[in-house]
N, C-alpha and C positions, 0 to 999 in steps of 0.2 A: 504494500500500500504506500500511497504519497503521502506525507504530513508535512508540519513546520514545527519548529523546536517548541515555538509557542503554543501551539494545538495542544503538543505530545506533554507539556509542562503543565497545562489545564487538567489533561486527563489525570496526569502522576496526582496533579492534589486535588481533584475534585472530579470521579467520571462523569457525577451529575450534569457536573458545569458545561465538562467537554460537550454533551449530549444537546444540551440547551445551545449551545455558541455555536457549536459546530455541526450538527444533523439538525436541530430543529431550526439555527437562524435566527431567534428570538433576537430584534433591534433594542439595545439599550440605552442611551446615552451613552455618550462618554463622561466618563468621571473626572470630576477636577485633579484628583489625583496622576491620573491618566495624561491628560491635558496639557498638564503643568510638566509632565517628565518628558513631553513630547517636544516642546517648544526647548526643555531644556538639551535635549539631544537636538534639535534643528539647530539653534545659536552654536554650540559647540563644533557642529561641522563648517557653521560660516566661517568661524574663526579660521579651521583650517583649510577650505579650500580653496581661498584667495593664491592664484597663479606667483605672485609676488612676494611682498614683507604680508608679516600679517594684519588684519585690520586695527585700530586705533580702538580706545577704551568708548569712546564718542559712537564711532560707528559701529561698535558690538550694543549698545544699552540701547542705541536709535534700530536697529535690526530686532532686538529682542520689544522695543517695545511696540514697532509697526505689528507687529507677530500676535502679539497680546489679546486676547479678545475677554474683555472681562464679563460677557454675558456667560461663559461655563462655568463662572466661581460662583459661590455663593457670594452676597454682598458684603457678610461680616470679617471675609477671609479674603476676599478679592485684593484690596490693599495690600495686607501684608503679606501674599503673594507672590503680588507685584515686586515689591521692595526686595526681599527674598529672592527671585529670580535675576534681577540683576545684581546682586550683592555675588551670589552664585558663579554667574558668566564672566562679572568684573574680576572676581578675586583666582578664577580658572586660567584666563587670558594671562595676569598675571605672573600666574605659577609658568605658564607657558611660553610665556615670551623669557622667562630666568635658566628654560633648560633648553631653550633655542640659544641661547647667546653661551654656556659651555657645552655648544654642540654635542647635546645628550641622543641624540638619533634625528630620522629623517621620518615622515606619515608616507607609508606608501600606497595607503587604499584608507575609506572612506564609507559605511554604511557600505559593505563588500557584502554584495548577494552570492548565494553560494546553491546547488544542490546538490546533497551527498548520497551516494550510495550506499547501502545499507543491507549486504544479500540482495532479499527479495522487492527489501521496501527502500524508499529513499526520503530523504528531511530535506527539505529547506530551509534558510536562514537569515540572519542579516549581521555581521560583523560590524561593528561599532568604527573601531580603526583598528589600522593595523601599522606599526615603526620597525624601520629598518635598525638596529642598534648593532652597532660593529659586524661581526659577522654570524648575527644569528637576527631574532625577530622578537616581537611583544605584540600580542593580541592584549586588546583594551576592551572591556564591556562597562559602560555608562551605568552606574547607580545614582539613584536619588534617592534611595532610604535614607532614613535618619538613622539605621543601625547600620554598624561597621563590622562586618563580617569576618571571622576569627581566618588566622593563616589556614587552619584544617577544614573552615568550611570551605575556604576558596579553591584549596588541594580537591578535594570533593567536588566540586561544583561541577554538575554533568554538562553547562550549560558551555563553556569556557573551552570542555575536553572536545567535544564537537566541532568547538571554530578550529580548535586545532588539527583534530581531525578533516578537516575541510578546507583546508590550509595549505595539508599535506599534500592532501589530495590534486587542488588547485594548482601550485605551483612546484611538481613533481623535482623539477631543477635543481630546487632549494636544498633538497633533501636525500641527494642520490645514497648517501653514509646513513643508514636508519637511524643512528646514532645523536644525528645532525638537531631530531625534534626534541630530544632532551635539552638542547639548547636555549627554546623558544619560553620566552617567560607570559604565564597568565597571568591577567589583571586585572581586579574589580576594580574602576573607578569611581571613590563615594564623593559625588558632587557636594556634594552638602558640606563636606569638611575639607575636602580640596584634600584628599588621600587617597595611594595607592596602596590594595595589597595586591600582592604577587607572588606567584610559585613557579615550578615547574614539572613537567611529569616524566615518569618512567616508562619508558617502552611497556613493561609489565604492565603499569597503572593504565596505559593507552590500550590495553588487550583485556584487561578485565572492562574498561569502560564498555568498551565495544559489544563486550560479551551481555552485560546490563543491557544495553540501546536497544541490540535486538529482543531480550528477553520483552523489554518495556514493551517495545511497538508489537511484537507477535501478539503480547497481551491487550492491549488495544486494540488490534485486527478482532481477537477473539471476543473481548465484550462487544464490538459492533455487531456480531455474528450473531449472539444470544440477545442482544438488546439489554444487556443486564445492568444499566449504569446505573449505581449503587451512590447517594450522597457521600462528601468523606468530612467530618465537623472537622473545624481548625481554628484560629484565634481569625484568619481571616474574614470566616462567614462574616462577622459584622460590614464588612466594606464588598460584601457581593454584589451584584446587580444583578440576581436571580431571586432573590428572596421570597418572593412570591411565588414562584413557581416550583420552589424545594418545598419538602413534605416535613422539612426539619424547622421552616419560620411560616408555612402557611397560615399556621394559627391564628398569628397577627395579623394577616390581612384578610381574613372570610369571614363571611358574614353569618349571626348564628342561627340554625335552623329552630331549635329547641331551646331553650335558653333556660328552663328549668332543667333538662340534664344537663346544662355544660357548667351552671349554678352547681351544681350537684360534683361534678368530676372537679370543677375549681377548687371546692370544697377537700374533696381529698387529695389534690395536688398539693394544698398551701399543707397538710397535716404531714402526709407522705414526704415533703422538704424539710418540715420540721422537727420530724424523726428522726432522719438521715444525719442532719445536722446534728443532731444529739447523742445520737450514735456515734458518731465522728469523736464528738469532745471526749462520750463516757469512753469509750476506745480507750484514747491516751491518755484519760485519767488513770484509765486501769494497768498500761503498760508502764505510767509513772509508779504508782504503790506498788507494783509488781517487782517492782526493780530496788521501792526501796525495802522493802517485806525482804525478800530475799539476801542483800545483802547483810541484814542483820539476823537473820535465821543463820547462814551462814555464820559470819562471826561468831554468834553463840554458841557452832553446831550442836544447831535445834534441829529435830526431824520434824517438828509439828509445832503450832504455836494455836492456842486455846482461848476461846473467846467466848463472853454467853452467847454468841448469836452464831456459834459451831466454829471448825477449827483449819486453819489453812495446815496441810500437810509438803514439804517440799521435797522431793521425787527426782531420782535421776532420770535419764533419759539416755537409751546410747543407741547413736545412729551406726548402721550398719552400710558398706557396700560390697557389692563382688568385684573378687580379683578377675580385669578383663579377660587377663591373658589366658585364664585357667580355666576360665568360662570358657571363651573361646574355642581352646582347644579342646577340651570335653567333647562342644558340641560336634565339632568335625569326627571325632573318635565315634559318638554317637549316631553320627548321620543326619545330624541337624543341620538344616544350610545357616551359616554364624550370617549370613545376609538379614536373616529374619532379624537380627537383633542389633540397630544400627549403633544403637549407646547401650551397654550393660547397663538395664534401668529392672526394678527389683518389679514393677510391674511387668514388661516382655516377657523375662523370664519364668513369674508365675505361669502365665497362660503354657508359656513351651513346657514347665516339668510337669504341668496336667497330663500331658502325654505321653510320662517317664515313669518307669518303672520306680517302685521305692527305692531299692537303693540304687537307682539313677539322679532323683531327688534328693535323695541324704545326701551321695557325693557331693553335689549341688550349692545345696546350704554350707559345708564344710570348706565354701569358697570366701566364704565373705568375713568381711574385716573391719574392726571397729576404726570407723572413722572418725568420731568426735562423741564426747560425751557433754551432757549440759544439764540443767535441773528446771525444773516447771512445779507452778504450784496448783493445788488442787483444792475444793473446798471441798468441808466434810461438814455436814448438818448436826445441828446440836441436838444428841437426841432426848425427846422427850420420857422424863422415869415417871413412871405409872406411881403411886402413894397408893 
């Protein structure tokens, strides 16, 4: 199948969403959020695509604000948007006109469209920029989050491993040494703070990604097939523009048929929250006294500690595992395919000595070994003496 990185990234965190954008078309607005990161990637290519020097602080703020349309903002936010987006491109230019003048690299491509190959299926995409630095390269991708993303997330980042891949692909030349891509540094750039992070990948890390890509998309071939897009909840839902149409916020927006059952179901929702919640607290009240009971039963060594209202008793506990290797080979000895049992887990095992002879099963247990010992307490009711 054909996708875009952006499709296949809707799906990874939402199939719902995928399902709603992308098979049914639903039109939404565009979000200010959206808007705003749009104009801020337009301005940053004006910067650089000037033939010549690059533009002046005047003609970046006059560019970003012919660009500006403030009927997408809300009004209360439109201003300091505003203000913000050229603070943004002002203080970008900057950084960039200081690593033009110690001739830190060259831009050699620009919102670089790409199609890659992928097996069966192929992605499309858009590279932000791309610099030539001494004798290797830096792929750049524009951020406008206001969070700054850890070195391990950017390591990670499937979005990044693509352009490189695509890159490779693209300018085969570059890279005749396979060697050569390990060279090539990724970059998130976070607008907002005028900072790069950056990494670089391992040919290995470039072969697992790969191996991911396809599993992803076959998986997305496969929920189109069954029609199965499943909502995924995330801290995002709040900033969806599907809300209505997901079966996770429709509540909010429909209208009620009954209003005495939904009176009714309100009823036990607010009770059912306020269970839960309380449950939550008595929890860790009780894993607090748990912990301080015990260490004083300990100190004492006390085996039971006595109360009118019955008696907490404190209990060893010893966890048991089998030896794999011994497991293992048994089961070979015995004709057991050791396939059946991918982790020596105490449950597999039961099911398989079902169908062992007793002393197949006593060897069995004669495998396993104390792995940890620990103590637990127990309540005992106070009982009541008959007079």
């Amino acid at each position: 199948m054909n996708t875009s990185y952006s499709a296949l990234d809707t799906f990874l965190s939402c199939p719902l969403k995928y399902k709603f954008r992308e098979i049914d078309k639903i039109k939404v607005p565009k979000s200010s959020t959206l808007s705003f990161g749009s104009l801020i990637h337009k301005t940053l290519k004006f910067i650089h695509e000037s033939d010549s020097d690059f533009p002046s602080k005047e003609e970046v703020v006059n560019f970003f604000s012919e660009n500006w349309n403030p009927a997408v903002f809300k009004e209360e936010e439109a201003d300091n948007l505003f203000e913000n987006g050229i603070s943004l491109v002002s203080n970008y230019l900057e950084k960039i006109l200081a690593m033009e003048a110690k001739k830190m690299g060259t831009v050699i491509a620009l919102e670089k469209r790409f199609i890659l190959p992928f097996g069966k299926h192929t992605i499309s995409g858009s590279i932000d920029r791309i610099d030539k630095i001494g004798d290797s390269f830096k792929i750049i991708d524009y951020k406008t989050n206001r969070k700054i993303a850890t070195e391990n997330e950017v390591k990670n980042n499937l979005q990044l491993s693509i352009y490189l891949k695509a890159f490779t692909n693209e300018w085969p030349s570059f890279f005749k040494n396979k060697k050569d891509l390990e060279k090539v540094e990724l970059a998130l750039y976070f607008v907002r703070h005028n900072l790069e992070v950056s990494v670089k990948k391992t040919i290995k890390e470039m072969e697992l990604m790969e191996e991911e890509m396809m599993k992803n998309i076959d998986l997305l071939e496969e929920t189109i097939k069954s029609d199965s897009f499943e909502p995924r909840m995330s801290p995002l839902c709040d900033w969806c523009d599907y809300r209505r149409e997901c079966p996770m916020f429709a509540h909010q927006f429909r209208s009620v048929k009954d209003p005495e059952k939904e009176f009714e179901v309100m009823d036990a929702t607010l009770k059912f929250i306020q269970l839960k919640n309380e449950k939550g607290r008595i929890e860790k009240e009780i894993r607090d006294l748990d912990k301080k009971i015990k260490i004083y039963m300990e100190n004492e060594k006390l085996g039971q500690f006595f109360t009118e209202n019955g008696s907490v008793i404190r209990a060893l506990r010893e966890t048991y595992k089998y030896n794999p290797s011994l497991v293992l080979d048994s089961l070979k000895d015995w004709g057991v395919d050791p396939a059946l049992v991918v982790k020596v887990e105490a449950s597999k095992l039961k099911q398989i000595a079902s169908k062992l002879s007793a002393e197949k099963r006593k060897e069995l247990e004669s495998f396993k070994e104390l792995e940890k010992t620990s103590h637990f307490l127990s309540v005992r009711k106070a009982k009541k003496i008959k007079i």
